[in-house]
DOBARO-755224 format. One record per residue (C-alpha): residue number from 1; residue in three letters; x, y, z. Coordinates in steps of 0.1 Angstrom, whole numbers, plus 2048, in hexadecimal, padded with zeros to 3 digits. Each point is the difference from the previous one (the first is absolute). Layout:
N
PT zakol dotor  c1  c2  c3
PT   NUM   ala   X   Y   Z
...
end
This chain:
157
PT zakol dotor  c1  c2  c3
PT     1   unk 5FC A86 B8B
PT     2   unk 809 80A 7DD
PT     3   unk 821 7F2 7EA
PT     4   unk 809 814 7DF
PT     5   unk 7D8 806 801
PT     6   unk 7F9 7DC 807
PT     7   unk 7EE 7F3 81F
PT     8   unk 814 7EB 816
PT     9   unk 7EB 7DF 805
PT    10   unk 803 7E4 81F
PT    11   unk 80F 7EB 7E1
PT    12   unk 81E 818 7F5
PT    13   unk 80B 802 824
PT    14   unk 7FC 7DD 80F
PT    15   unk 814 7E0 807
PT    16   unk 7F9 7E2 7E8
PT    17   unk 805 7DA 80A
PT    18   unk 7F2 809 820
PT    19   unk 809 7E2 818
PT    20   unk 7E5 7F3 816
PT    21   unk 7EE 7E4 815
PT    22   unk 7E4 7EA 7FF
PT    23   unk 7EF 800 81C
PT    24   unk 807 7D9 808
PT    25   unk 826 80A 801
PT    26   unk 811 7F9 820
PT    27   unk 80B 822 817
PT    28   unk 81B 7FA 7FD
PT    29   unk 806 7FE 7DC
PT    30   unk 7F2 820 800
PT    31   unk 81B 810 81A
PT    32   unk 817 7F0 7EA
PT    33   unk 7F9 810 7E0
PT    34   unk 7FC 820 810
PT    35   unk 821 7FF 80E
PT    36   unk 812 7F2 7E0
PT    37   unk 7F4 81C 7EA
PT    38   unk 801 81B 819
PT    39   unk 7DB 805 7FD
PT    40   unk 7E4 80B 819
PT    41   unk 7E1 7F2 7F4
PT    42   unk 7F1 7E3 7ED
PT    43   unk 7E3 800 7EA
PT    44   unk 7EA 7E0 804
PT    45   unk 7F5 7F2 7DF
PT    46   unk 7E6 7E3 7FA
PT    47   unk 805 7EB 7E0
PT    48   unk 7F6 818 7E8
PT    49   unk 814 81D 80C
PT    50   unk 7E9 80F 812
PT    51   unk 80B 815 81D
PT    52   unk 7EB 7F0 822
PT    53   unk 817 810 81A
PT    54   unk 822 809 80B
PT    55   unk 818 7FD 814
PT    56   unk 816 81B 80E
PT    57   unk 81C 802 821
PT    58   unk 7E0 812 814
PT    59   unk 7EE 7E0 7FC
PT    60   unk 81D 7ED 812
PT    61   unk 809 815 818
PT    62   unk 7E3 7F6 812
PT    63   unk 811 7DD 806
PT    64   unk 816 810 81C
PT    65   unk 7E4 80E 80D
PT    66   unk 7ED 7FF 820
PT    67   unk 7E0 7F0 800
PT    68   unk 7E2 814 813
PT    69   unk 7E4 7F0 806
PT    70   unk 7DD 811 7FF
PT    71   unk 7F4 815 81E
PT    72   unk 7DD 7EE 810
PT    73   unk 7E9 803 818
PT    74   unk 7F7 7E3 816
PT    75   unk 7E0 803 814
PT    76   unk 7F2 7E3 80F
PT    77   unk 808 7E0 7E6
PT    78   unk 7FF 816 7E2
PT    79   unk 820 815 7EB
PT    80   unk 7F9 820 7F1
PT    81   unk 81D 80B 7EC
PT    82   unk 809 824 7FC
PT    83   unk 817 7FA 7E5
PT    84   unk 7F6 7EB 7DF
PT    85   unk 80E 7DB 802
PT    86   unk 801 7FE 7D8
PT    87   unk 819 81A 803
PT    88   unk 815 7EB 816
PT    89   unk 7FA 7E4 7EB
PT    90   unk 810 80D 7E2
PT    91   unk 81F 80D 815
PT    92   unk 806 7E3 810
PT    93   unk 7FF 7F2 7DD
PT    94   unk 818 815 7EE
PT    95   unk 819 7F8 81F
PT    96   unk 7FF 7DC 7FE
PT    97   unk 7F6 7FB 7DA
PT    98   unk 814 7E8 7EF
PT    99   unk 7F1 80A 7DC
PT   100   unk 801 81F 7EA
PT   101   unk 7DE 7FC 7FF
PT   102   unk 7FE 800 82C
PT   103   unk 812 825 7FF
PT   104   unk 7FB 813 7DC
PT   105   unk 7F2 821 801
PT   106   unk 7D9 800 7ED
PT   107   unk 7F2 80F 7EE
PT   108   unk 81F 80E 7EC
PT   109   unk 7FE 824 7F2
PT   110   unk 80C 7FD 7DB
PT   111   unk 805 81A 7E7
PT   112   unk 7F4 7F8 7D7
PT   113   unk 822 801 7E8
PT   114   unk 7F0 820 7ED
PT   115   unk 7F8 816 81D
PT   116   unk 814 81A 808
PT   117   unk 81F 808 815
PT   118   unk 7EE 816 81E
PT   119   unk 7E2 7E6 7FE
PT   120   unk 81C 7EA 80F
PT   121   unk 80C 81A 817
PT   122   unk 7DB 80C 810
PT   123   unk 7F7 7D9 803
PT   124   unk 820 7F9 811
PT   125   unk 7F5 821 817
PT   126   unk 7E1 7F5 805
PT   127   unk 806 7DD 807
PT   128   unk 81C 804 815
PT   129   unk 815 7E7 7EA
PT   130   unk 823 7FC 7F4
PT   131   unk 7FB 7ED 7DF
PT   132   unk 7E4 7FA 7EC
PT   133   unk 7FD 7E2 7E9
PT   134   unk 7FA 80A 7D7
PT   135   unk 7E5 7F0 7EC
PT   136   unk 7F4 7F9 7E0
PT   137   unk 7E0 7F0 7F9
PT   138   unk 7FE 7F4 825
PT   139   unk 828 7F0 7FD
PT   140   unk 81D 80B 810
PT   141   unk 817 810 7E9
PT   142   unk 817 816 816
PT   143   unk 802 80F 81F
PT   144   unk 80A 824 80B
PT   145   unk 811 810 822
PT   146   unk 801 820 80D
PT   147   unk 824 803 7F4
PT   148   unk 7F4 7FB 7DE
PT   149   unk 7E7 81D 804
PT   150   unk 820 812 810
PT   151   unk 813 7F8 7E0
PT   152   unk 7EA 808 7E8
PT   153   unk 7F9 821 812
PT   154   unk 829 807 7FA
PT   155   unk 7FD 7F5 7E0
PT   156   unk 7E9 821 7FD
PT   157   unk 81B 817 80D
end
């Protein structure tokens, strides 16, 4: 995506002062936050700013949920399972999880601050995601929707 012969980079495009988590906030505060400023995903940040996961309104909509438990086998005193408990596990987590850290997406798909504009689009694509956190040496520095792309594609026209 070219600009008066410039290259549009993941930096020119993207939201600064990102707002995020740490992963030992409460739920709660995150739903909070998300609802204040009309936003639909969180990026989890350790100490350092580094990105370690995020949250988004597809990881809590698993808390209304319904809970199925793995398909097994039984034969004799012994339980086969069809379906992989660990998988269970982690649902049943992200349902009743009273900690970012209990229902954050991992790993995060991030884009670097100098790549470019439709290196943001084909890893959103590719990913399946609706944000993607912007980094700079490893911190966050931004983050960019697919409304930004949208813009910036307008901006074009």
């Amino acid at each position: 995506m070219v600009k008066g012969g410039v290259s549009m980079k993941a930096k020119d495009i993207m939201t600064p002062n990102v707002i995020t988590v740490s992963k030992s906030d409460s739920v709660e505060k995150a739903i909070k936050l998300l609802l204040e400023h009309n936003i639909t995903g969180l990026p989890v940040v350790d100490e350092a700013g580094h990105v370690i996961g995020i949250i988004t309104e597809g990881d809590l909509m698993y808390r209304g949920g319904e809970i199925k438990p793995p398909r097994y086998l039984a034969i004799f005193d012994s339980y086969i399972f069809i379906d992989n408990p660990s998988k269970f596990e982690k649902q049943l987590k992200k349902m009743t999880g009273m900690f970012v850290e209990d229902v954050m997406t991992t790993p995060v798909i991030v884009i670097e601050a100098e790549q470019s504009v439709p290196d943001a689009a084909n890893l959103m694509t590719k990913h399946k995601v609706n944000r993607l956190p912007v980094i700079e040496e490893g911190k966050l520095v931004g983050i960019i929707s697919r409304r930004d792309i949208i813009k910036s594609y307008a901006s074009m026209a």
